[in-house]
C-alpha positions as MATLAB code, in Angstrom:
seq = 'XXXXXXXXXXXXXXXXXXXXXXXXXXXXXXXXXXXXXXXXXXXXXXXXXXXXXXXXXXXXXXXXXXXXXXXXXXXXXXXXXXXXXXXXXXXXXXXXXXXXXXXXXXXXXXXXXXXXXXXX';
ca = [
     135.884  146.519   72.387;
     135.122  147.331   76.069;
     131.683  145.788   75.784;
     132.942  142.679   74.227;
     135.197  141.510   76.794;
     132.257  142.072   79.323;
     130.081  140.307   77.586;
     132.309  137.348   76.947;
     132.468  137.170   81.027;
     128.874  137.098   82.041;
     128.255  134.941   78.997;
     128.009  131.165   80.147;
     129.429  128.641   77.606;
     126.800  125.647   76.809;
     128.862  123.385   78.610;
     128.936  125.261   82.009;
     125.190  125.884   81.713;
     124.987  121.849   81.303;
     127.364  121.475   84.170;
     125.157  123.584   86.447;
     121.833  121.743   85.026;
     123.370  118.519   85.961;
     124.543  119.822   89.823;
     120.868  121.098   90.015;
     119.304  118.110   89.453;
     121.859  115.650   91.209;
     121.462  118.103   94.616;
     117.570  118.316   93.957;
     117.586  114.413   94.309;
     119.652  114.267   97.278;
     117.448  116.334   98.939;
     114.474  114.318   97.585;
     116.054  111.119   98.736;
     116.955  112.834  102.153;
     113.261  113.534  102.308;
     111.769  110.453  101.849;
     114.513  108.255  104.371;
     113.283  110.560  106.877;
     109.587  110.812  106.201;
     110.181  106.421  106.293;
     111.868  106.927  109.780;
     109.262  108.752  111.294;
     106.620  106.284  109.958;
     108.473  103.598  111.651;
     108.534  105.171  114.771;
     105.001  106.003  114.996;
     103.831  102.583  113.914;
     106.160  101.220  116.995;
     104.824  103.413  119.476;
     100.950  102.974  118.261;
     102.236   99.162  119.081;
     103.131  100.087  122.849;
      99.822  102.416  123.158;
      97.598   99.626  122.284;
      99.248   96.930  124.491;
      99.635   99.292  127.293;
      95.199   99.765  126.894;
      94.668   96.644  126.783;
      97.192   95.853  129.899;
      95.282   98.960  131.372;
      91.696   98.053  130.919;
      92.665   94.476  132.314;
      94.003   95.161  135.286;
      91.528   97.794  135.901;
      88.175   94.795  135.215;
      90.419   92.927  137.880;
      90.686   95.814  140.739;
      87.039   96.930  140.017;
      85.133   92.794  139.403;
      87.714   90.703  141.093;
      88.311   88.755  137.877;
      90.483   89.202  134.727;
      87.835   89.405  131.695;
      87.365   86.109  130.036;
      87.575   87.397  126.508;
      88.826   90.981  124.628;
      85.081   91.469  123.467;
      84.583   92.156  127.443;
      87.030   95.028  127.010;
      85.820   96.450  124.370;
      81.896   96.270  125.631;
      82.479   97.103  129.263;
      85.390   99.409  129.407;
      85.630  101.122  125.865;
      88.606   99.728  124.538;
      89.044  100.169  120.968;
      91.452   99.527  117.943;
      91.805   99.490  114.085;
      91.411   95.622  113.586;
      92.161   96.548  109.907;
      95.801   97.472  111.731;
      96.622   94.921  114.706;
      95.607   91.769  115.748;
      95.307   91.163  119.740;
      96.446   87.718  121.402;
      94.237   87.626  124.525;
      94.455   83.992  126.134;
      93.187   83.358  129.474;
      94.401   80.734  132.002;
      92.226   81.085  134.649;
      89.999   84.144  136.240;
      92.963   84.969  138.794;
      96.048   85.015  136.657;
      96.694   87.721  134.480;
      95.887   86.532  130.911;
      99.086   86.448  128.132;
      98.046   89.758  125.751;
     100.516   90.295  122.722;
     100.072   93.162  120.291;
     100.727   92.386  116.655;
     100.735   95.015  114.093;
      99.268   93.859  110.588;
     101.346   94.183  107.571;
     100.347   97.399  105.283;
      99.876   97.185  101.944;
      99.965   93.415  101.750;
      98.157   93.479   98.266;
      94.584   92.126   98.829;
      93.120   95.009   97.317;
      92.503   96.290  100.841;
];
C-alpha cells in the first residue's frame, strides 16, 4: 500500500498535464511575440539612423566640393563621380536642388518603402 500512495503523488492527472501543455505554449508565444516587437524596434531604429548617415554624406561631401572648388556641385552625379559618395538607390531617394553656385543647395533624404510589392 506504501507504493500506491507514492505513486498516486508523482502521477499527473490528464488534466494537469493539459494545464501545463497549455501554460507552455501560451508562455512560449509571449516570448515569441516579445521577440519579434523587439527585433521590429531595432529595425526601425537602424533604418532612421541609415537616414541621418546618408544626409549627413551628402551634407559632408557638399560642403567639402565648396571649401575645396569654391562652388556647391551643380548636380548629386558630381558627388558621386568626384568625391565617392554612394547609396542603395534601391533604398533612398536624394532631393538635391540647386539655387545658385553660392548658396547651399536644399538636400532631403527619403527612405523608399520596403516591400512595396513590385516583385522587387
Amino acid at each position: 500500500m506504501a507504493g500506491g500512495v507514492y505513486e498516486s503523488i508523482y502521477e499527473a492527472s490528464p488534466a494537469s498535464s493539459g494545464a501545463k501543455y497549455l501554460i507552455s505554449i501560451v508562455v512560449f508565444g509571449i516570448v515569441l511575440f516579445l521577440f519579434f516587437n523587439g527585433l521590429s524596434s531595432i529595425t526601425r531604429t537602424t533604418s532612421g539612423q541609415e537616414l541621418e548617415s546618408l544626409e549627413r554624406a551628402v551634407r559632408r561631401s557638399t560642403v567639402q566640393c565648396y571649401a575645396l572648388e569654391g562652388f556647391y556641385p551643380e548636380s548629386l552625379s558630381y558627388l558621386e563621380e568626384h568625391y565617392g559618395l554612394t547609396y542603395d538607390e534601391d533604398k533612398y531617394v536624394v532631393s538635391y536642388e540647386v539655387s545658385a553656385s553660392n548658396l547651399m543647395p536644399s538636400i532631403d533624404v527619403i527612405a523608399l518603402k520596403q516591400g512595396g510589392g513590385d516583385g522587387k
